[in-house]
DRENLO-769791 format. One record per atom (N, C-alpha, C): residue in three letters; x, z, y; chain. Coordinates in Angstrom, 3 decimals, padded with zeros to 6 digits. Layout:
// DRENLO-769791
[pt 'Ala', [X, Z, Y], 'A'],
...
//
This chain:
// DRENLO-769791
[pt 'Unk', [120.695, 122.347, 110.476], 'A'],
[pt 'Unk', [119.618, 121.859, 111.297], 'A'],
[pt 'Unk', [118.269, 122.208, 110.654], 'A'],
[pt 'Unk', [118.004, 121.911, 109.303], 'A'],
[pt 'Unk', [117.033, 122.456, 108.724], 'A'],
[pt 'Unk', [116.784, 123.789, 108.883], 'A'],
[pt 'Unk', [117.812, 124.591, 108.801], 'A'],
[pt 'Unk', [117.026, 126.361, 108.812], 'A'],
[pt 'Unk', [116.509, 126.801, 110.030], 'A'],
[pt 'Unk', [117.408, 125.895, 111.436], 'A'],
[pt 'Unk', [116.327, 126.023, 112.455], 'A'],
[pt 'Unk', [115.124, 125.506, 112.754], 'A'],
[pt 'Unk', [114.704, 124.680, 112.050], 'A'],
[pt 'Unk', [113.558, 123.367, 111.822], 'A'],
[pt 'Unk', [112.173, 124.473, 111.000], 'A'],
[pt 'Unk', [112.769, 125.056, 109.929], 'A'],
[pt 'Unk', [111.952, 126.114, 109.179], 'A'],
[pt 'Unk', [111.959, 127.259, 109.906], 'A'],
[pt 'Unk', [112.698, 128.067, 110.731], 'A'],
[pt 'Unk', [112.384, 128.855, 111.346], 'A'],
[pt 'Unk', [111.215, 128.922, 112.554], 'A'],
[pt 'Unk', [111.738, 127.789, 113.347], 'A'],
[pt 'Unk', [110.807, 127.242, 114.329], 'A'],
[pt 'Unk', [108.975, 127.181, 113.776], 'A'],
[pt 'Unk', [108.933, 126.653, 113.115], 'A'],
[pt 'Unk', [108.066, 126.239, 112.297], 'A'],
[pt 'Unk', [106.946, 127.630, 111.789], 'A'],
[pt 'Unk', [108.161, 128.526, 111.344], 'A'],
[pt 'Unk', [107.568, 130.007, 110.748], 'A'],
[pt 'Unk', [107.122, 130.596, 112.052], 'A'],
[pt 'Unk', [108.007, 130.590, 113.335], 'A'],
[pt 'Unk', [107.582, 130.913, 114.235], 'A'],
[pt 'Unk', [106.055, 130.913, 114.875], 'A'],
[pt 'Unk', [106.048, 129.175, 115.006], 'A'],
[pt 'Unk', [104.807, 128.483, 115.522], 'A'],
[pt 'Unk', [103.333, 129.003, 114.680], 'A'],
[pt 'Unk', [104.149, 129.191, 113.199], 'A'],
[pt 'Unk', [102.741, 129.676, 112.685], 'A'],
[pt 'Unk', [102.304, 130.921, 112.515], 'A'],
[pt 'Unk', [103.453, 132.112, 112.943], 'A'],
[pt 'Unk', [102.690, 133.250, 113.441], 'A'],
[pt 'Unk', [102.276, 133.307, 114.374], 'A'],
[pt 'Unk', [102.417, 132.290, 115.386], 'A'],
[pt 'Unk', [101.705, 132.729, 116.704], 'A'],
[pt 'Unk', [100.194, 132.125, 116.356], 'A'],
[pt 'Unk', [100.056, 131.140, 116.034], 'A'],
[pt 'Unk', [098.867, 130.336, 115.499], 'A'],
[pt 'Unk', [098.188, 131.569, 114.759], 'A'],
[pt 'Unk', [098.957, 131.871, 113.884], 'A'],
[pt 'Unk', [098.065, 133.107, 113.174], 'A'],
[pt 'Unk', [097.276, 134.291, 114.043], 'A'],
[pt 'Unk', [098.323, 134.790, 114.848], 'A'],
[pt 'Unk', [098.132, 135.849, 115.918], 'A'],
[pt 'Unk', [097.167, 135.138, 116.955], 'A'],
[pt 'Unk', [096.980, 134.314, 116.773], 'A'],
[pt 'Unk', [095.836, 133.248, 117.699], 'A'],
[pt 'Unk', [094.569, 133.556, 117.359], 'A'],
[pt 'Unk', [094.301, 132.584, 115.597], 'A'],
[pt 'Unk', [093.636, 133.070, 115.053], 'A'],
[pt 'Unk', [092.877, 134.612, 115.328], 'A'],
[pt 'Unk', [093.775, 135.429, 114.436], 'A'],
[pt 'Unk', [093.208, 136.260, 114.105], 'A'],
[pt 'Unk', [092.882, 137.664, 115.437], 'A'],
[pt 'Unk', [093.391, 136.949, 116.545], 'A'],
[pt 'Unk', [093.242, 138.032, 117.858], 'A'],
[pt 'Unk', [091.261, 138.041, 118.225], 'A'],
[pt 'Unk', [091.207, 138.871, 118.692], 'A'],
[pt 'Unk', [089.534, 139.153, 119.539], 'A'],
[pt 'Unk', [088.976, 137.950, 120.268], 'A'],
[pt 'Unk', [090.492, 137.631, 121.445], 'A'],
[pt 'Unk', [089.745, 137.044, 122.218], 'A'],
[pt 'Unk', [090.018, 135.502, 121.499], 'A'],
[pt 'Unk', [090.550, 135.336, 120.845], 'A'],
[pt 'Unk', [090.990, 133.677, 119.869], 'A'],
[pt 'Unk', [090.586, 132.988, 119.201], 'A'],
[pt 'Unk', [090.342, 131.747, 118.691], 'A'],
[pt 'Unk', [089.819, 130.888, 118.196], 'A'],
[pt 'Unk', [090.281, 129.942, 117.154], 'A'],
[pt 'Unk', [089.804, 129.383, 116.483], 'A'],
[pt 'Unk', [090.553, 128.876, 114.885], 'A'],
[pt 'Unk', [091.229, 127.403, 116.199], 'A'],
[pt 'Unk', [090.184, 127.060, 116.979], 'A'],
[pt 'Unk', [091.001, 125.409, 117.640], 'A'],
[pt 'Unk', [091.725, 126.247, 118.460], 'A'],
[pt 'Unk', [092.271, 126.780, 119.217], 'A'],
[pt 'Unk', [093.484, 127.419, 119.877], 'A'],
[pt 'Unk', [094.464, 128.122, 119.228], 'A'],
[pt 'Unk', [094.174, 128.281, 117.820], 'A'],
[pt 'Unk', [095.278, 128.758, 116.762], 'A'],
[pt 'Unk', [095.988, 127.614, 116.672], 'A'],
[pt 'Unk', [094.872, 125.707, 116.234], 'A'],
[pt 'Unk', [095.119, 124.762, 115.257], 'A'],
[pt 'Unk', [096.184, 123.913, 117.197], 'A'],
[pt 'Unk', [095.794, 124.556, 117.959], 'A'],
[pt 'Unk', [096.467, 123.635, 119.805], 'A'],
[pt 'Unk', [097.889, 124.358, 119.571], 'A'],
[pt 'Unk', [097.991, 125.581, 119.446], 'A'],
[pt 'Unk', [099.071, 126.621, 119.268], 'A'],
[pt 'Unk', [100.033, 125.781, 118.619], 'A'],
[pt 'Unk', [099.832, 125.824, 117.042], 'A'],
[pt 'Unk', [100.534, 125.292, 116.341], 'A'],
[pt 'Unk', [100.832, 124.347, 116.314], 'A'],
[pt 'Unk', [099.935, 123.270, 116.972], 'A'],
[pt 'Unk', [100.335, 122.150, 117.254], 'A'],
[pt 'Unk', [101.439, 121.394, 118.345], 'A'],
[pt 'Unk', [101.112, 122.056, 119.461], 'A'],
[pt 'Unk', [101.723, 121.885, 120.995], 'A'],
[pt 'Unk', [102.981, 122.698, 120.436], 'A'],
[pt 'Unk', [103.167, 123.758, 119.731], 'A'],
[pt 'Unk', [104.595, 124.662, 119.947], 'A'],
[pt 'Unk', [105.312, 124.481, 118.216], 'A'],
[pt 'Unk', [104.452, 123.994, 117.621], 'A'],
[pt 'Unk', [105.332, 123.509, 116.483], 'A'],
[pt 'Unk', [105.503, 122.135, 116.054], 'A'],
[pt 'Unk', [104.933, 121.745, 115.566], 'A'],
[pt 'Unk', [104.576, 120.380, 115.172], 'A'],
[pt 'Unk', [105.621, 119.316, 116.062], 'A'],
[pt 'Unk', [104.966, 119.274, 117.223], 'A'],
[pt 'Unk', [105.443, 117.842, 118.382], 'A'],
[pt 'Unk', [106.772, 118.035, 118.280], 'A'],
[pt 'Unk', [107.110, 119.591, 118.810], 'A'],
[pt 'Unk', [108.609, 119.561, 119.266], 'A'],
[pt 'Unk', [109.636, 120.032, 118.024], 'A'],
[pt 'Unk', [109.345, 119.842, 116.979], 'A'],
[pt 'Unk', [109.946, 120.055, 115.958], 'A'],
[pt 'Unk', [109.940, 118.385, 115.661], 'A'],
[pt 'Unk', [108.997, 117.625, 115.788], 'A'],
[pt 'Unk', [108.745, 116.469, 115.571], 'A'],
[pt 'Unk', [110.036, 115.422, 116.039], 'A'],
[pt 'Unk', [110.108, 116.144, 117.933], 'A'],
[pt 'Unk', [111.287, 115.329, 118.404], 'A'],
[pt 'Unk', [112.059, 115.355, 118.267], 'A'],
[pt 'Unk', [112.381, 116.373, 118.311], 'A'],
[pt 'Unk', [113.896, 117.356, 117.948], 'A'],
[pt 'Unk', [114.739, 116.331, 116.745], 'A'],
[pt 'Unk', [113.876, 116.471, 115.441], 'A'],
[pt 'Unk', [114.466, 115.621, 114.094], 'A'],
[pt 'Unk', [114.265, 114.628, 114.465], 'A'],
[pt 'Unk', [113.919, 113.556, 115.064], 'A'],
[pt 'Unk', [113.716, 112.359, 115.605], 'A'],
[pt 'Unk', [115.128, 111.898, 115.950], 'A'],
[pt 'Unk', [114.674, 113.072, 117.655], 'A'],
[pt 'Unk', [116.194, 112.607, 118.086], 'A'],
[pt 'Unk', [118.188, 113.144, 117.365], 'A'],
[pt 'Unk', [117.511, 114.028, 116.425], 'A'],
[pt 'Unk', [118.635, 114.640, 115.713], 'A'],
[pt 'Unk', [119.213, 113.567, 114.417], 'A'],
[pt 'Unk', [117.897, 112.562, 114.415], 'A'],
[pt 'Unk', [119.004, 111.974, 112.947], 'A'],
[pt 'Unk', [118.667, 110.566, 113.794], 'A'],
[pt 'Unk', [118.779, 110.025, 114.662], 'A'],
[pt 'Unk', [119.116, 109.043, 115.370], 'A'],
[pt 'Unk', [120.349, 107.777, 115.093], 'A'],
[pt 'Unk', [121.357, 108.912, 115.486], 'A'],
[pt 'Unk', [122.723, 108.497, 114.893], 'A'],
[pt 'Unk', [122.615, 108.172, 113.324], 'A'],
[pt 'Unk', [121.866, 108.344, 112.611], 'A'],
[pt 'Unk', [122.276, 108.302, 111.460], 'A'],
[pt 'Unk', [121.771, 106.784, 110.842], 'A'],
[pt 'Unk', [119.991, 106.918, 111.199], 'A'],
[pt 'Unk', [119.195, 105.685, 111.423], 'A'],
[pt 'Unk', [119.953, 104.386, 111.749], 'A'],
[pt 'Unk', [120.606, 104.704, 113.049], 'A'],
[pt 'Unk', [121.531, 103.374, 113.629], 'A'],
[pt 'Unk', [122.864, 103.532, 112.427], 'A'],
[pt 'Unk', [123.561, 104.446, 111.880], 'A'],
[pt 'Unk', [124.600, 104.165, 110.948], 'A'],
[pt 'Unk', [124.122, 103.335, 109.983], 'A'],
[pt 'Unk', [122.997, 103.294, 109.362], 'A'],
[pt 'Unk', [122.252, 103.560, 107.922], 'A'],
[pt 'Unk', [121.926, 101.392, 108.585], 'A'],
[pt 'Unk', [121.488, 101.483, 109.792], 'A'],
[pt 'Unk', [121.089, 100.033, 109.968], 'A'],
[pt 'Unk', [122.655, 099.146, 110.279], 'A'],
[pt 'Unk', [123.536, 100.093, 110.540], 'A'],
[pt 'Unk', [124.351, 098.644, 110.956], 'A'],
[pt 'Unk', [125.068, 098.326, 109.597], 'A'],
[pt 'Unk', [124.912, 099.436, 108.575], 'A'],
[pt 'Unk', [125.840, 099.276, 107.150], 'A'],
[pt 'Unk', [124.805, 098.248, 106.180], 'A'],
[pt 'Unk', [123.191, 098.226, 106.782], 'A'],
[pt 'Unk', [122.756, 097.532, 106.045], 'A'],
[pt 'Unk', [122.633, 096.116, 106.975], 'A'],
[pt 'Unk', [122.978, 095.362, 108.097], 'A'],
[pt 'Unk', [123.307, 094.465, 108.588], 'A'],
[pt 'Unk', [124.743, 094.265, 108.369], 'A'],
[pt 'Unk', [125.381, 094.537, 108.021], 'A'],
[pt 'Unk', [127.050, 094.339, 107.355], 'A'],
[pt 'Unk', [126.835, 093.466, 106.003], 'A'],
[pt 'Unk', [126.305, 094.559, 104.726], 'A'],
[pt 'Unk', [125.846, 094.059, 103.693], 'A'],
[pt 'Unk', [125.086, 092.663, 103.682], 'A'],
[pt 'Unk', [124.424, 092.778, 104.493], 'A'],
[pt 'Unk', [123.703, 091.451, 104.652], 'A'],
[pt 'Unk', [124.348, 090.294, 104.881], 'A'],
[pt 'Unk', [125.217, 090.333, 106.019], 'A'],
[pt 'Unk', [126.137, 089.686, 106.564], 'A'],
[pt 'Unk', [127.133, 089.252, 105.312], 'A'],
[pt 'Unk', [127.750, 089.951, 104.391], 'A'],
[pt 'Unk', [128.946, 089.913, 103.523], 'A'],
[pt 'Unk', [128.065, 089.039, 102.288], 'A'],
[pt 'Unk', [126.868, 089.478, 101.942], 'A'],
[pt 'Unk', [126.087, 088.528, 101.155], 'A'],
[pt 'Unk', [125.652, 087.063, 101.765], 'A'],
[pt 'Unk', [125.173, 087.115, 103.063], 'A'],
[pt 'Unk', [125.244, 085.542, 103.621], 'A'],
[pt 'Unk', [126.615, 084.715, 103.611], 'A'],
[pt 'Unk', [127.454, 085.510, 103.881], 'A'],
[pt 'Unk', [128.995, 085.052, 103.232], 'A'],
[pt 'Unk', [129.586, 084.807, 102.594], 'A'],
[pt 'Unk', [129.176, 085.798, 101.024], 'A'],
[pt 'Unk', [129.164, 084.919, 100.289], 'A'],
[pt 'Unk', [128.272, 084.099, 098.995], 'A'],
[pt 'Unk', [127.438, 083.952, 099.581], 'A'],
[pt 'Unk', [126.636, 083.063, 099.464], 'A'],
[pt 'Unk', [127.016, 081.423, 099.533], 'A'],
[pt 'Unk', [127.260, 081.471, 100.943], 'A'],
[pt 'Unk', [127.884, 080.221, 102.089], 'A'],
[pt 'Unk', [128.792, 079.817, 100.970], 'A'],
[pt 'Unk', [129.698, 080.817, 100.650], 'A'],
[pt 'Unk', [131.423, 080.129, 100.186], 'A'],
[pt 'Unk', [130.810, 079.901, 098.769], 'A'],
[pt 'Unk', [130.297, 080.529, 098.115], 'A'],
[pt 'Unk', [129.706, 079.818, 097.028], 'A'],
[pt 'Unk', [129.253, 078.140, 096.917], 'A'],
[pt 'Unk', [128.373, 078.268, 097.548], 'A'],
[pt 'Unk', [127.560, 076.910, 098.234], 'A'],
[pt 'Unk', [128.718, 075.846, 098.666], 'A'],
[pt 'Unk', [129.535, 075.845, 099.571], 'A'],
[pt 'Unk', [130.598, 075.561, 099.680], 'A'],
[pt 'Unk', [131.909, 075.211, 098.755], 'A'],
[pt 'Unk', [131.786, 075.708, 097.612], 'A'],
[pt 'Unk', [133.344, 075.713, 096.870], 'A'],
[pt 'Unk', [133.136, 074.250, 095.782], 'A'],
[pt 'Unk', [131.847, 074.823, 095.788], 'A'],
[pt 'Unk', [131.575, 073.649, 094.672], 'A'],
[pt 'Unk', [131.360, 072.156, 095.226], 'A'],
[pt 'Unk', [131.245, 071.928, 096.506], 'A'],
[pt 'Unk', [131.235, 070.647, 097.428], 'A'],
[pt 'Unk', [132.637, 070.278, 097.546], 'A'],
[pt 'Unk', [132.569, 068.854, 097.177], 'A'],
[pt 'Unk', [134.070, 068.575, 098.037], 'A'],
[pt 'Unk', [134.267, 068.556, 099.302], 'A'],
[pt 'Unk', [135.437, 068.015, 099.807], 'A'],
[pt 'Unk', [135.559, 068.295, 101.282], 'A'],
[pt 'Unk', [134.932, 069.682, 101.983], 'A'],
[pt 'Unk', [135.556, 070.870, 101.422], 'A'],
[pt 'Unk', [134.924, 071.949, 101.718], 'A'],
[pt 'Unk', [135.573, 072.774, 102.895], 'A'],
[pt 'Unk', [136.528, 071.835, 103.334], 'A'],
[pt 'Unk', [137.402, 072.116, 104.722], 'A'],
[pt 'Unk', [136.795, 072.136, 105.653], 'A'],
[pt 'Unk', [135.814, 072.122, 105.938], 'A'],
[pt 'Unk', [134.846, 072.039, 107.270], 'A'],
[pt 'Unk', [135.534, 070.707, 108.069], 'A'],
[pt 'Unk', [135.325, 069.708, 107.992], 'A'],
[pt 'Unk', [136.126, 068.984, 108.521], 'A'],
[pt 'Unk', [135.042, 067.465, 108.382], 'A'],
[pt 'Unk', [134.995, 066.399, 109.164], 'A'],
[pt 'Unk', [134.035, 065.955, 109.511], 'A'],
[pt 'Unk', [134.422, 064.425, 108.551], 'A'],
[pt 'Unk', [133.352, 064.447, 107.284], 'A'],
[pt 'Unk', [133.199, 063.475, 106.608], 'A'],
[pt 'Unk', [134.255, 062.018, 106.787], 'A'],
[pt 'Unk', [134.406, 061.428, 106.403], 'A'],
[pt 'Unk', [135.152, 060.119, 106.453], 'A'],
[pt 'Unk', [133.732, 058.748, 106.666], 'A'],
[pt 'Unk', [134.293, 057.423, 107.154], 'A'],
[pt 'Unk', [133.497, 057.082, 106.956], 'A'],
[pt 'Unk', [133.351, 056.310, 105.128], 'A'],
[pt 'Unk', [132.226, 056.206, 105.029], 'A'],
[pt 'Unk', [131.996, 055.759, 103.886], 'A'],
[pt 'Unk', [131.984, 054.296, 103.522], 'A'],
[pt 'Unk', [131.673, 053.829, 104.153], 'A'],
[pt 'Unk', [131.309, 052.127, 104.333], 'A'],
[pt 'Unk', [132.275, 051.823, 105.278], 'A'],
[pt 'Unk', [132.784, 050.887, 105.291], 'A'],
[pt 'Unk', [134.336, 050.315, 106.291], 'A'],
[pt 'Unk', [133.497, 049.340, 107.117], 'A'],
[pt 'Unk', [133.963, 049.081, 108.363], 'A'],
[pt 'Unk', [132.663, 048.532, 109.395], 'A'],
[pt 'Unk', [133.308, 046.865, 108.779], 'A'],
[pt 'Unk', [132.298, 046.131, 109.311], 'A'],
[pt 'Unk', [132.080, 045.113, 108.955], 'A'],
[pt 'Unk', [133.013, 043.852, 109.914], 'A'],
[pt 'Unk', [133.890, 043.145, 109.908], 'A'],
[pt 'Unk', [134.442, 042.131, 110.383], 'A'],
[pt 'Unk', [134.357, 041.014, 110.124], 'A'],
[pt 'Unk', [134.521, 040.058, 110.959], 'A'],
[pt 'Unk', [134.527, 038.281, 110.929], 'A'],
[pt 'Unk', [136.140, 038.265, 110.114], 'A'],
[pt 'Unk', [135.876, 037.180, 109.491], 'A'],
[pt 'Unk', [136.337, 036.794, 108.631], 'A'],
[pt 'Unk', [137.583, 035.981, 109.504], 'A'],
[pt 'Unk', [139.145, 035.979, 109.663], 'A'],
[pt 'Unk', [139.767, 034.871, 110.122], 'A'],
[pt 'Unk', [140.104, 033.609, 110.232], 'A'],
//
């Protein structure tokens, strides 16, 4: 993908050059040249070419994240008693009249 990225590129800037340096041409219609036919669409191109990778690169670092909030949690957790997830007892026994 790169050697077409540098080719493109070499391209855009001989024409820019040949812009330049022609009779009827101008240094800002060399600097539009190179810009409009190299730059942007070389720009999108790698954009949309490492896309897939961006989204790989984010869901492996939302995983990681995830596996560290995890264990984290069980850390936090191990050292508590009643670490069964399971809903406290009561503590205090309710109060009754006496027979």
């Amino acid at each position: 993908m790169y050697l077409v990225v540098i080719a493109w590129m070499y391209v855009a800037l001989m024409m820019a050059v040949a812009e330049a340096t022609s009779t009827q041409g101008t240094l800002l219609g060399a600097l539009v040249t190179f810009v409009l036919y190299g730059l942007l669409p070389v720009a999108l191109v790698v954009y949309l070419m490492l896309a897939p990778a961006r989204r790989k690169m984010l869901r492996a670092r939302e995983a990681a994240e995830f596996a560290a909030q995890q264990e984290a949690l069980h850390q936090v957790s191990a050292g508590q008693p009643d670490a069964g997830s399971h809903a406290p007892a009561d503590a205090v026994a309710p109060v009754r009249k006496e027979p």
